[in-house]
N, C-alpha and C positions, 0 to 999 in steps of 0.2 A: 710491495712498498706501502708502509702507512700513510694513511692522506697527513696533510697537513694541517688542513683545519676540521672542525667537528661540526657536522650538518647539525643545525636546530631544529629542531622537530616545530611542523607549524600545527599537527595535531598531535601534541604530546599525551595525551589521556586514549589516543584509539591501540588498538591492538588489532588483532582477526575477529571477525562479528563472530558471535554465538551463533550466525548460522552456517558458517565455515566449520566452526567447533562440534558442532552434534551431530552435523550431516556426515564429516570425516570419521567421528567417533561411530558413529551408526552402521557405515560404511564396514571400518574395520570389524568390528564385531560379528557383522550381520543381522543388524538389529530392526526391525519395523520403523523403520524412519515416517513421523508424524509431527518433525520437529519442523525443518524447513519447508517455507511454502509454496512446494510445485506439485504438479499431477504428478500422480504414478500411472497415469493411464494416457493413451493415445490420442492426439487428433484427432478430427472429421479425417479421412481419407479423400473427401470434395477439397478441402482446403489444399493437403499436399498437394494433388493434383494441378490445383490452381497454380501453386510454386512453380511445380516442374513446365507446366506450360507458360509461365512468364518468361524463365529459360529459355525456352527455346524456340520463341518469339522476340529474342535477342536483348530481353531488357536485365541487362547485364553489368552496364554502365552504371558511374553515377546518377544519383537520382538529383534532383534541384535540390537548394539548400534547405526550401524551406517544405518541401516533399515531392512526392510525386502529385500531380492536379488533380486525376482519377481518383486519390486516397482523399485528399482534402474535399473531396467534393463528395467524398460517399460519404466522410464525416457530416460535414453542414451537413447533408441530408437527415443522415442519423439523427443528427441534433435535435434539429426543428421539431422532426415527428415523436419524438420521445420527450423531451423536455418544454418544446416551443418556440426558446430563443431563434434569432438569424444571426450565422456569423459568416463572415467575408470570407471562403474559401482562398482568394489569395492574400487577403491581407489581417484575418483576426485566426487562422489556425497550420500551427506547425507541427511536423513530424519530427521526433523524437528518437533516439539510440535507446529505447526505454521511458518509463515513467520518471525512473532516479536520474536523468538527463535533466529531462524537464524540471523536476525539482529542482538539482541544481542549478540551469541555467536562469530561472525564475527568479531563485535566491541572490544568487549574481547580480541580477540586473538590476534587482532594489535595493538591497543592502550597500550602502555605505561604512567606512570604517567608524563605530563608536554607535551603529544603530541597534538598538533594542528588537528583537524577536519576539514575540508572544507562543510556547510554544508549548500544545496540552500535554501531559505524558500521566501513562506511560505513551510515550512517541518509534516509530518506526526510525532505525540508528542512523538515515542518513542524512536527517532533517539538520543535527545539531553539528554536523563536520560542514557542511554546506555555507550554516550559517556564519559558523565561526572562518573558515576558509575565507570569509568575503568580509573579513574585518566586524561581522557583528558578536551582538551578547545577547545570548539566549535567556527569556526571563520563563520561567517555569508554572505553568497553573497544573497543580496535582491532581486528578482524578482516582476518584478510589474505588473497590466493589463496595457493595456488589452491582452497581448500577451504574457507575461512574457516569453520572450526572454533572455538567457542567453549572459552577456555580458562578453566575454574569459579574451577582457585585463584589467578587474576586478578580475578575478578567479585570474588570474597570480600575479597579482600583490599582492591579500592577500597571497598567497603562499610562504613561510617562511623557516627559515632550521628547524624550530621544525614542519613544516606539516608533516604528517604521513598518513594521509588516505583523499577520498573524496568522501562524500555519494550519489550517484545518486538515482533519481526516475523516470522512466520512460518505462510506464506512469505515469506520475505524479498525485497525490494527495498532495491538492484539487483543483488544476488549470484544470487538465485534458491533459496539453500539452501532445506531444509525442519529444521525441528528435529527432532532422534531422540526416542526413550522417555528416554535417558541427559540427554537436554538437561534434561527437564522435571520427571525426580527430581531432578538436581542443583539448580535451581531452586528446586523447593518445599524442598528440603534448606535453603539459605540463607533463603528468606523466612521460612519457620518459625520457623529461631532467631533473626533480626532482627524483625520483626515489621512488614514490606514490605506495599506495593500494588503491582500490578501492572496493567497497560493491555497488550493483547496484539491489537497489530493483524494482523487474520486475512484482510483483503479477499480476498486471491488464494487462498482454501481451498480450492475447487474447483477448481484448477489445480495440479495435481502428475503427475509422468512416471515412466514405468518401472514400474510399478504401486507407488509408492510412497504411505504413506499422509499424510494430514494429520494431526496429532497436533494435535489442539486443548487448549490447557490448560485451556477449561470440562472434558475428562475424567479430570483429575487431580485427588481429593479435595481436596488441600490447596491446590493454586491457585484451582480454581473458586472456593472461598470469598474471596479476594481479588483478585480480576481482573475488570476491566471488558474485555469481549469484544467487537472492534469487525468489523464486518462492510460490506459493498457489494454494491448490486445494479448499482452502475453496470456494474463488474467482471463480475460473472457473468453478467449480462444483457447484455452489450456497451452502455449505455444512459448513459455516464459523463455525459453532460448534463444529466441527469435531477438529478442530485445526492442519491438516496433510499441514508442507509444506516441502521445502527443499534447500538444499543448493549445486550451482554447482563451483568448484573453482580445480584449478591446484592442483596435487600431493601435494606438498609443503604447499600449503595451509591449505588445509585438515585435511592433518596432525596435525596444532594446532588446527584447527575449530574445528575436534574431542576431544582433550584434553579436549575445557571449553564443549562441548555438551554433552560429557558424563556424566558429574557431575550438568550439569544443569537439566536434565530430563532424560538422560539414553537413552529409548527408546520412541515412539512414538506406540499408538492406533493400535495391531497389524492384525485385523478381516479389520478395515478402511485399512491398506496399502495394504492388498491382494486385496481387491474388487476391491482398487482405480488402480491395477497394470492391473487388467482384464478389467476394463472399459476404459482402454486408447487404448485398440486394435481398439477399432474405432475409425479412428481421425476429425470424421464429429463432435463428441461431445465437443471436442474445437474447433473445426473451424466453427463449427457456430455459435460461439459466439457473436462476432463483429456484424453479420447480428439482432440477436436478440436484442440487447443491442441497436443498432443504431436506431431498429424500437421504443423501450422504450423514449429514450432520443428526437426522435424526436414527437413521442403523447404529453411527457408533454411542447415542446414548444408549438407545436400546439393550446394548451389549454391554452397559454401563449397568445395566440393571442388578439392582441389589449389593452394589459395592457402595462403600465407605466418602466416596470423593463427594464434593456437593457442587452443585452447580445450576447459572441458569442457561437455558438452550438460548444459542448466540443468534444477536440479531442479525447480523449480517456477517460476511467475508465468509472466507472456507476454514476460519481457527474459532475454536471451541478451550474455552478457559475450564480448567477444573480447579477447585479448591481443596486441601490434600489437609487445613487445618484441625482437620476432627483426629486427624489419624497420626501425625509426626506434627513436633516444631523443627524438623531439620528444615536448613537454608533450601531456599529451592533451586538455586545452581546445584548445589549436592548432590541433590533429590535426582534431580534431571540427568545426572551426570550417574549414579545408582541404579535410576531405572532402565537406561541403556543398557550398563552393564548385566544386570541382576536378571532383568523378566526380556529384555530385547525387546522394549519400545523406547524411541529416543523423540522428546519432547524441547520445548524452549521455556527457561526458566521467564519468567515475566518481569522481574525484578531489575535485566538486563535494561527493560528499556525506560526506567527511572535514573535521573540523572545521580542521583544518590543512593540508587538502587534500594530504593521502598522494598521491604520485601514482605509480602501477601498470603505466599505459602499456596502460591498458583502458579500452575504449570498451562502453556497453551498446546493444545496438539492441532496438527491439519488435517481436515478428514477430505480433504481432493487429493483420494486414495482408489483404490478397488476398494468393489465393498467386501473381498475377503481377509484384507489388510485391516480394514476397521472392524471385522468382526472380529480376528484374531487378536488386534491391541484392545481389544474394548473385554474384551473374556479375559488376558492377562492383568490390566490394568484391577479388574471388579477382584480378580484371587488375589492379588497379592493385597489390595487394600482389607480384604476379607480376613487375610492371615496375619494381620497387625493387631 
């Protein structure tokens, strides 16, 4: 029987993310999947470990809403010694179904209907569903290559009496920058005299090159007081299945972020927060991140060697932009979509995540692969640009 009436669509513009799209397409083919951003590679085996004995040490149950205390409290720890801040393990950090929780629940708790977003792009696709979902309007500041440099007295100047909040990434995906010390005075410079929130998703922290550092804005006085701090263990742990992240934000904050958290998912994976609380005692396990990640990103230039693409070596995250304009002006959804089929490496076009789909003539791959996967896409990618 037909319905009666016709559902409206409250996100009428979404479809399947392009990472549904090239991972399925990659899939079918058999192609070097370098599109979507997860490991090809295993775990610590300490960590599984950890799981199966939380198991069967019965922590099976729900966990508290706002985590388990062990997790929150290996957090703070973390915190402090890496960053410096203090935050209230039971009252300034919450566990999360994920990072994309956290951002949503964030987005929620600030946005009002008719509120202004400030949101940099190209942006990660779940920032602009969130916002809109929550009654707001996304205002756009365009960053472009080859440096996508943010330019302040453009931020200011979109900056309105109906702004409300403004989305940071950094490290950024899919550019890879890192924000400076310059970024995050100018920053608090604007929110101060606006009177701005701020959501500052961090997942890829522990990922940065060249001994460059992460500048998290929990270390800026005047941001910390208004930014919900989003973090991943899926990310640093290689574990993105697990779906465990978290959220670090002032008392006040909190306070609502729990409101929509609880009714979003309740609690989080309770066997994954214990282990995850016991493996953070060693902090070589995130801190060698960067060294591992840097060695990855720099085998598949290597293997880049002497082809056509251009490119600079990415600051941070595990995605590596390549620039394909010396060689084709074909679209780079195309493009993206050609080289899955053609050579069997399946990438994401980067255009996706412009809201008017800028298009660059840049493709992003992930190199948190084997490094025989990045040798093999990095030798097809240099022939085939060779034979253009």
């Amino acid at each position: 029987m037909q319905p009666t009436q016709t559902l409206a669509s409250k996100l009428p513009r979404v479809g399947t993310t392009i990472f549904t799209v090239m991972s399925k397409l990659a899939a079918d083919l058999g192609a070097l999947n370098l599109s979507q951003g997860f490991p090809s590679f295993p775990a610590d085996p300490a960590l599984l470990e950890l799981v199966t004995k939380a198991m069967r040490n019965n922590h099976n149950q729900y966990a508290p809403m706002a985590g388990m205390p062990v997790l929150r409290e290996a957090i703070a720890q973390k915190t402090a010694e890496v960053y410096g801040p203090s935050y209230d393990p039971e009252s300034e950090i919450t566990i999360t179904s994920g990072a994309t929780e956290a951002l949503y629940a964030a987005v929620t708790a600030v946005v009002q209907a008719g509120d202004e977003v400030i949101v940099f792009e190209p942006a990660y696709d779940s920032y602009v569903p969130a916002i809109e979902l929550a009654g707001g309007v996304p205002v756009f500041v365009s960053l472009t290559p080859p440096d996508y440099a943010i330019d302040w007295a453009e931020v200011a100047a979109k900056v309105t009496d109906q702004t409300r909040l403004i989305m940071v990434n950094t490290p950024h995906n899919p550019t890879g920058r890192v924000w400076t010390a310059d970024d995050l005075n100018q920053l608090a410079n604007l929110v101060q005299e606006r009177d701005l929130f701020i959501i500052s998703d961090e997942v890829y922290e522990h990922i940065t090159f060249d001994q460059r550092p992460h500048r998290s804005l929990m270390q800026h006085p005047v941001l910390r007081e208004r930014t919900f701090v989003v973090g991943s263990f899926g990310k640093t742990f290689h574990v993105t299945g697990w779906k465990v992240g978290y959220c670090l934000a002032p008392r006040e904050l909190t306070v609502e972020f729990r409101k929509v958290h609880q009714f979003l998912t309740f609690s989080v994976s309770t066997p994954m927060q214990v282990a995850l609380a016991e493996y953070l005692s060693k902090s070589d396990r995130y801190q060698s991140l960067a060294g591992f990640y840097e060695q990855k990103r720099d085998l598949f230039l290597q293997a880049l060697a002497g082809s056509r693409f251009a490119f600079t070596p990415t600051e941070g995250t595990f995605f590596q932009n390549l620039s394909y304009a010396a060689i084709t002006d074909e679209p780079d959804y195309d493009l993206a979509v050609r080289l899955t089929k053609e050579i069997g490496v399946a990438s994401i076009p980067v255009s996706v995540f412009y809201d008017q789909r800028n298009d660059y003539n840049i493709l992003r791959f992930c190199f948190a692969k084997d490094d025989e996967t990045l040798r093999r896409a990095g030798e097809k990618l240099a022939q085939w640009s060779r034979n253009r």
